[in-house]
N, C-alpha and C positions, 0 to 999 in steps of 0.2 A: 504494500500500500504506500502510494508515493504521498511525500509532506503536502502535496496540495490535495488531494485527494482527504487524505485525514482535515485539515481544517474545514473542507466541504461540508465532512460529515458532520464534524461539532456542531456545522453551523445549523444545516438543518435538521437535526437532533434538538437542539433549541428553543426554533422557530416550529417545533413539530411537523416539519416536511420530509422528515428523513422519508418515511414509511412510501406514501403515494410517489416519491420524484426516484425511488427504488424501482417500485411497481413502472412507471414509464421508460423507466431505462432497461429494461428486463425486455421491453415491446418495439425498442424503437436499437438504438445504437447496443445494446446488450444481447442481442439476439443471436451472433456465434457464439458466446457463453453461455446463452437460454441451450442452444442446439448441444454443446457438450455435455450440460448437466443431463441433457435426457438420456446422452446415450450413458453416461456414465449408471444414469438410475435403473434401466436396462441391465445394465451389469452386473451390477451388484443385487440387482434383485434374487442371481441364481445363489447368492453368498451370505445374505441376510435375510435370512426370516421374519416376517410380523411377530414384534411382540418381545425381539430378543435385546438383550447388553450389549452395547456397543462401547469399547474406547477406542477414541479418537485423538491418537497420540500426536501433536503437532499439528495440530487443526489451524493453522493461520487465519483466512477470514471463515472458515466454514461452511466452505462449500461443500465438503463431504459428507462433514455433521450433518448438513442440511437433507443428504439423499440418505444418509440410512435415517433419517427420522420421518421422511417423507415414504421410507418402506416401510414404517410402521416400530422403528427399533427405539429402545429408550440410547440417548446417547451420553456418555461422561467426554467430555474435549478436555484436552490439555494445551494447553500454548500459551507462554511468558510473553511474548511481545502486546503490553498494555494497548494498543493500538489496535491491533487484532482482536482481542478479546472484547473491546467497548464495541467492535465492528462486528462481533457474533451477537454479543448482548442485543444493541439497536437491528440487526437483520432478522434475528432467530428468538423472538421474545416468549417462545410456546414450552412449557415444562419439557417436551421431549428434550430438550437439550441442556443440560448442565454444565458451566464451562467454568473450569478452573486456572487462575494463571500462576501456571509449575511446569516445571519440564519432568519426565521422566530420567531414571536411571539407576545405578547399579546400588543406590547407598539413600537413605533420607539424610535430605541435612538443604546444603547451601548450593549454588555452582556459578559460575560466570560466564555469563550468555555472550556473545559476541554479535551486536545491533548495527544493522546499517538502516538510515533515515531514507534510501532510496529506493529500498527494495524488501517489502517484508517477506518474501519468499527464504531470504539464506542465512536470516539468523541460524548462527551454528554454535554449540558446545565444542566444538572440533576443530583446534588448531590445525590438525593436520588434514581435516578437510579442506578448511580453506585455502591452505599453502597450495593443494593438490590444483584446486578450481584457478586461483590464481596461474598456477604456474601452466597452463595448457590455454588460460582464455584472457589474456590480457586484459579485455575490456573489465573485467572484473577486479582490478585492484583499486584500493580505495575504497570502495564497496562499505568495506566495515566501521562505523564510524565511531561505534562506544564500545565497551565492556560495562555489564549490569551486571550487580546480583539478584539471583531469582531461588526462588524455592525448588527445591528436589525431591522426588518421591517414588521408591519403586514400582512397580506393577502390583508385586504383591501386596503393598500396602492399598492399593486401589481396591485389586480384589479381597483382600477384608473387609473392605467400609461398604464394598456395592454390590461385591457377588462376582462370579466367575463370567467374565463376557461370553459372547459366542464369538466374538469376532472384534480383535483386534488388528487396526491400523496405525501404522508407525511411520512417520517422515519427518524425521529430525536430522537432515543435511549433514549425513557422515557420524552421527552418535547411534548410528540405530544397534550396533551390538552392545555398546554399554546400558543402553535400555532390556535389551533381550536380557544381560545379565542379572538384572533385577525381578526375573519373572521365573518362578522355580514349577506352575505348573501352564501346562499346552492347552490352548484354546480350541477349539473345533476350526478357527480358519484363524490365521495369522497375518498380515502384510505388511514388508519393509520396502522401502525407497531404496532404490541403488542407482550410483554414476557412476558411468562409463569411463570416467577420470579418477573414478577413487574406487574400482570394482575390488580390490582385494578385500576390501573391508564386510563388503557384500557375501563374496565366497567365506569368509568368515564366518557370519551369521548364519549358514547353514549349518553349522557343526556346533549350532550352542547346546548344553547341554539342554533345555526345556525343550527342544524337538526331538520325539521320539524315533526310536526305529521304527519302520515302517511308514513314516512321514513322508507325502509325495507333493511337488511343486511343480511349480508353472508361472511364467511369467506375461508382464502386460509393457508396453511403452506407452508413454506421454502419459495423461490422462484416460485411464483404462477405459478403454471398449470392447476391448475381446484381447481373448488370450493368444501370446503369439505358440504356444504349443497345442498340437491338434489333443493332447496328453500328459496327463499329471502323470510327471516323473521322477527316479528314484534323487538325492540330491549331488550324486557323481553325473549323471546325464546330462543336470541342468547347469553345473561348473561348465564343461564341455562347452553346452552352449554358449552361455552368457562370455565365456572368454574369446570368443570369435568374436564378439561384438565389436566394431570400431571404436576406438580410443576417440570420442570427439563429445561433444557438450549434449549426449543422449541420457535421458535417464527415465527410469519405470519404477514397477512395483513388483516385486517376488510373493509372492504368493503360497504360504505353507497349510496343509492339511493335515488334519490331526489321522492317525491312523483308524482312531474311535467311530469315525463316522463316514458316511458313505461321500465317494469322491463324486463334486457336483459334475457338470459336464462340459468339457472347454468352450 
């Protein structure tokens, strides 16, 4: 969310115009984003059930939150960037959505977020993500513009307070195994963010110990609409794949299934 954009919204937040000048822009200049939310609710509809737990790890403005609440799931958001969160608050005002501002991870306690004012997309806990993005896409330096503290909270401390999700989602720009680390039991469906510029990290997070044997994956790019395997596969096949991928500014969602339950269909 760029700084002009955020005073926008304080302003009509204020003036009580945020709601209807939303509703207009959703119909008029918003409409390839109206078009991806649909397919995205498409998608996911094979992966969330009515009625189930969702967390929503790294929910930025909430547009995700918003499709599985609109597939009928109750949702828990997480996401430190204050900007973000007053932007789900003022979008997503209906109890399905709970939004907390913490980042997930391996420990309760403190962490230090790394904020850029131009781009709410890359806040990162991940020094070494960042060097990665930097070092392959130029245009990205600079980018970062503070270091905050924010609250920390594992998974597991989540699932105490709310209940075992069916389905967690994770996109925290290069943290997403130190999050996996914090989660000691497997969800019915699971999904992390991975780049093409920091894939080792990604191959990682399939060997965390919370994925069981017998755990089968499959992956999406951009903004998921379909999977690009015709087949949930073992997590050696999908190494394989994912390392052929080109090194360039590409990045998707991995996708883990618990072995407990029946594999949806690509």
């Amino acid at each position: 969310m760029k700084r002009a954009r955020r005073k926008i919204e304080e302003t009509l937040w204020v003036t009580g115009l945020h709601a209807p000048v939303r509703s207009f822009y959703r119909v008029t200049a918003g409409r390839k984003r109206a078009k991806a939310y649909d397919a995205m609710l498409e998608f996911y509809r094979k992966l969330v059930p009515s009625g189930v737990l969702v967390f929503d790890i790294g929910a930025n403005v909430g547009m995700l939150s918003e499709v599985f609440a609109a597939l009928g799931a109750r949702v828990v958001a997480l996401e430190p960037n204050s900007d973000c969160v007053r932007h789900i608050e003022l979008s997503y005002p209906h109890e399905a959505i709970e939004v907390i501002q913490a980042v997930a991870g391996p420990q309760n306690g403190l962490a230090t977020l790394n904020l850029s004012n131009d781009r709410d997309d890359i806040s990162s806990l991940s020094d070494d993500w960042i060097a990665a993005i930097q070092g392959q896409h130029s245009e990205y330096q600079g980018l970062w513009s503070k270091k905050v503290s924010v609250p920390m909270v594992t998974l597991d401390t989540l699932v105490a307070h709310y209940g075992m999700p069916h389905f967690i989602k994770i996109d925290v720009e290069g943290y997403e195994e130190s999050v996996l680390d914090g989660l000691s039991v497997q969800p019915a469906v699971t999904s992390f963010e991975f780049n093409a510029a920091f894939l080792p990290a990604a191959l990682r997070c399939l060997d965390r110990p919370v994925f069981e044997s017998g755990s089968v994956f499959n992956f999406a790019m951009g903004d998921p609409s379909g999977f690009e395997l015709g087949e949930w596969v073992g997590a050696g096949k999908l190494k394989e794949v994912l390392s052929k991928i080109e090194k360039a500014d590409r990045h998707g969602d991995i996708f883990v299934k618990s072995p407990k339950v029946q594999t949806p269909k690509a």
